[in-house]
N, C-alpha and C positions, 0 to 999 in steps of 0.2 A: 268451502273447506270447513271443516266440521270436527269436533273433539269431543268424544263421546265417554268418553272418560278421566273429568278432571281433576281427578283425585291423585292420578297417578306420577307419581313426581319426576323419571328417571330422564335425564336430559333430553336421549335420543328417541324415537320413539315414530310407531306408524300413523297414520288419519289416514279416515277411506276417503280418497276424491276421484267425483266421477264412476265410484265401483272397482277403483284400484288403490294401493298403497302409494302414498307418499312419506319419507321420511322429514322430521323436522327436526327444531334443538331450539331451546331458551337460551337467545340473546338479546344481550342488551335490553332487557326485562319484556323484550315479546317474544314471539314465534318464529322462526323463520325455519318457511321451507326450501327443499332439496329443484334451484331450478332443472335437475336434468331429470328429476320423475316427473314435472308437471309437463315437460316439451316427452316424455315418452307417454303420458296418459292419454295428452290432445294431439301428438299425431301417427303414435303408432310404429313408429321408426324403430330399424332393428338395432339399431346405434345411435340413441335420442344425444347422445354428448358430441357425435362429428356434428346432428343434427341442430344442435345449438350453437354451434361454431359456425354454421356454413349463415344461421340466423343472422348473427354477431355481424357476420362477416358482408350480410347481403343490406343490413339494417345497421345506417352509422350510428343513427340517433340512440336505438336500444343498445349497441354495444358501448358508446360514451355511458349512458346510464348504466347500466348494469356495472362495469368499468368503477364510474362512483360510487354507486348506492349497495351495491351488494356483495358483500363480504365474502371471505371461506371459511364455513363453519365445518367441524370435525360432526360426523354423521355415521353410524353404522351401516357398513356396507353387509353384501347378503352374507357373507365369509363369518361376518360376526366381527371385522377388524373398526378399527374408528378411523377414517381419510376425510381429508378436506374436502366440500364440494360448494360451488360456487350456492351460493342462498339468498332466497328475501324475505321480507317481510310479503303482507297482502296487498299492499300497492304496489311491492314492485313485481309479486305474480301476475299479477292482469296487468301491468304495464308489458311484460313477457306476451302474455296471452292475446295481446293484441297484435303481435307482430308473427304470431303462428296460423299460418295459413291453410286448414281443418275445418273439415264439416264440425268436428266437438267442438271444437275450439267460438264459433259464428254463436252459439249460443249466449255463451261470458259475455261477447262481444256487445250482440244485442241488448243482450242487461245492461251493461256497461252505458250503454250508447242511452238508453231511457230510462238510469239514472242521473245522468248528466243534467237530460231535459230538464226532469224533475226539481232539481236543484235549483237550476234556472229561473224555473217558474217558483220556486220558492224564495228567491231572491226579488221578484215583482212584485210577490203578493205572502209575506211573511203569513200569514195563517196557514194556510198550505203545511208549513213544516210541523204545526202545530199537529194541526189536524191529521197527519204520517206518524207522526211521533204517539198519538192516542191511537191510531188504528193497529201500531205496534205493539202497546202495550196490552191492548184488545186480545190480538189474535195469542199473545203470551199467557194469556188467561188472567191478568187483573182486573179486579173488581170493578168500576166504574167511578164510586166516590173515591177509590183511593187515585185513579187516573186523574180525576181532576188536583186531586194535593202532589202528585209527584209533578205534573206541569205546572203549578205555580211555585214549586219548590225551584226547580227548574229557570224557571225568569226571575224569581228575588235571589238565587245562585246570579245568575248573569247580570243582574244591575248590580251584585257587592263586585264580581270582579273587575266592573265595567269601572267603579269607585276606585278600586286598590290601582289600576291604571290610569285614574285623574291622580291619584297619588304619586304617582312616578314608579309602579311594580309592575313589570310583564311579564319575567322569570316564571315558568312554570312551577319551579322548585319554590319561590317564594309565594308565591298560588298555595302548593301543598302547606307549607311550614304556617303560612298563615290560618289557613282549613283547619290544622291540626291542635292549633291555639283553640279555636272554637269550638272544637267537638271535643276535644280535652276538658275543657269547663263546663261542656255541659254534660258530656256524659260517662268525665271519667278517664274517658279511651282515645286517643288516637285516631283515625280512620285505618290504619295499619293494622291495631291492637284491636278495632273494633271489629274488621273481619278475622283475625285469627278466632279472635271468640268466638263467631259467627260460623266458623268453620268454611269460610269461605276459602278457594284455592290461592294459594299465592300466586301461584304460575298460571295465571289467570287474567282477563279485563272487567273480572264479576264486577260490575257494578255495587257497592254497598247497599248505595240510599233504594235499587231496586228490590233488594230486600230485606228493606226495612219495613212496620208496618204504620197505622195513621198514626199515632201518638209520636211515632220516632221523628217521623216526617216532621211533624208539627213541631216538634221543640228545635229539631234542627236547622227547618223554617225561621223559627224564633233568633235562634242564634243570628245567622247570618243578615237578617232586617234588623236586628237592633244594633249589628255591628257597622251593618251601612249608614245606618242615621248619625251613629253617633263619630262617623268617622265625616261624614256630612257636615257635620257643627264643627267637629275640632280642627280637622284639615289636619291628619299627623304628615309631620314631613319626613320624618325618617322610618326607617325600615325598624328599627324599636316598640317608636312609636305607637307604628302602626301593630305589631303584636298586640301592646300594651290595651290599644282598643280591642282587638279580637277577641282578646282573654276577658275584658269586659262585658264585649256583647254576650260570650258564651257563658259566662257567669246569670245573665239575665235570664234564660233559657235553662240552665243548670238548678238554679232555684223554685224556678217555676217547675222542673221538676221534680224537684226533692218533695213539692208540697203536694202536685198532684201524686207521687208515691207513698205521702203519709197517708192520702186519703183514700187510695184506693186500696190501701194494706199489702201492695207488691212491687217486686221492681220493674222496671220501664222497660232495659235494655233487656234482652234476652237474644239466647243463642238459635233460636228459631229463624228460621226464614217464611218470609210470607208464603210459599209455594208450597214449602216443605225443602228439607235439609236436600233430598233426591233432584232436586232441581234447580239445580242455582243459575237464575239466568240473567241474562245482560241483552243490551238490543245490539250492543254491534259484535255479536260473535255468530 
């Protein structure tokens, strides 16, 4: 599934899958598609919604799931009217996709099935996902020295969060608020504020830090290692607290940029994207 035009803000809206339309809608700040076009793309049915019932109806397990996880989102029909129609996200598409039994359909499935492997084996032998992760950024067209700063950006990201949960923080939301401490001090912005600048889409999964370039990387690198060390030594117990170091760390990184911008006679953040503005990319879209 594919979105070939991110710019375009309007809820409801087509993606070509497979060479046909599917309808989709922003919720719940993702995507979610239309499951009775994805059961009419992969099997061709003249009536893909009895076709999905008879699914539901053949397959307990997919209709309990579907039942919980998938909502009814308002979708423009061909009429031009807006109706409810049953929706998921992307894992609850191939969880669908799995249970539709189609020559199309065997394809997904076999991806599906040897990504799992993959994972697996990346769970043996942790380099593995290292080494995926760089051949990904490869085929996206980044540079080489910049692959290797966004993979160490990458693991000193994952030993702060790894800290802020010796701390007593799992909250996703307290993830963001604390993030937002840090790149506030150092560069000003938000991560929010710093894609708007960026011109990145809101209705989007852009990755920021993927396009950002080395300098950015590095100071926001900065950030986050000195807010680990120093949350290292003090051990904040509270959720304050712990701001109080982030704001810190991001100040350490903040400064060291202010001076590498005295020296270089310009500013650091810009609205550029490493790729260029036409291509704002992310690895899981």
């Amino acid at each position: 599934m594919s979105n070939t035009d991110h710019n375009i803000e309007p809820q409801n809206k087509l993606v070509v899958f497979k060479g046909s339309e599917v309808r989709r809608s922003w919720h719940n700040n993702e995507w979610y598609y239309s499951l009775v076009d994805i059961v009419a793309v992969l099997s061709e049915s003249k009536n893909p919604t009895d076709y999905l019932k008879k699914i539901r109806k053949r397959d307990e397990e997919l209709k309990s799931y579907l039942g919980t996880n998938c909502p009814q989102v308002a979708m423009e029909t061909s009429s031009g009217k807006n109706r409810k129609t049953l929706a998921g996200n992307i894992k609850d598409a191939f969880r669908l996709i799995q249970s539709i039994p189609s020559k199309k359909a065997e394809p997904f499935k076999q991806w599906l099935a040897q990504v799992g492997k993959e994972r697996l084996d990346e769970i043996e032998n942790p380099e593995l996902a290292q080494e995926r992760m760089k051949a990904l950024y490869e085929q996206k067209g980044y540079p080489k020295d910049w692959i290797d700063k966004r993979l160490r950006g990458i693991a000193i990201r994952q030993n702060l969060t790894d800290e802020w949960k010796e701390r007593g923080i799992n909250e996703h939301r307290d993830f963001a608020i604390l993030t937002a401490e840090i790149s506030k001090a150092t560069f000003g912005m938000t991560p929010s504020e710093y894609k708007a600048f960026k011109n990145l889409p809101a209705k989007s999964k852009a990755n920021l830090r993927d396009n950002m370039d080395d300098l950015k990387l590095i100071f926001t690198m900065l950030g986050e290692r000195v807010t680990n060390e120093i949350s290292k030594e003090e051990k904040p117990e509270t959720f304050t607290d712990n701001k109080k170091v982030a704001r810190r760390g991001g100040k350490v990184a903040g400064n060291a940029l202010k001076e590498t911008e005295k020296e270089l006679g310009r500013s650091v953040p810009s609205d550029k994207n490493l790729l260029g503005n036409d291509d704002q990319l992310k690895l899981d879209e």
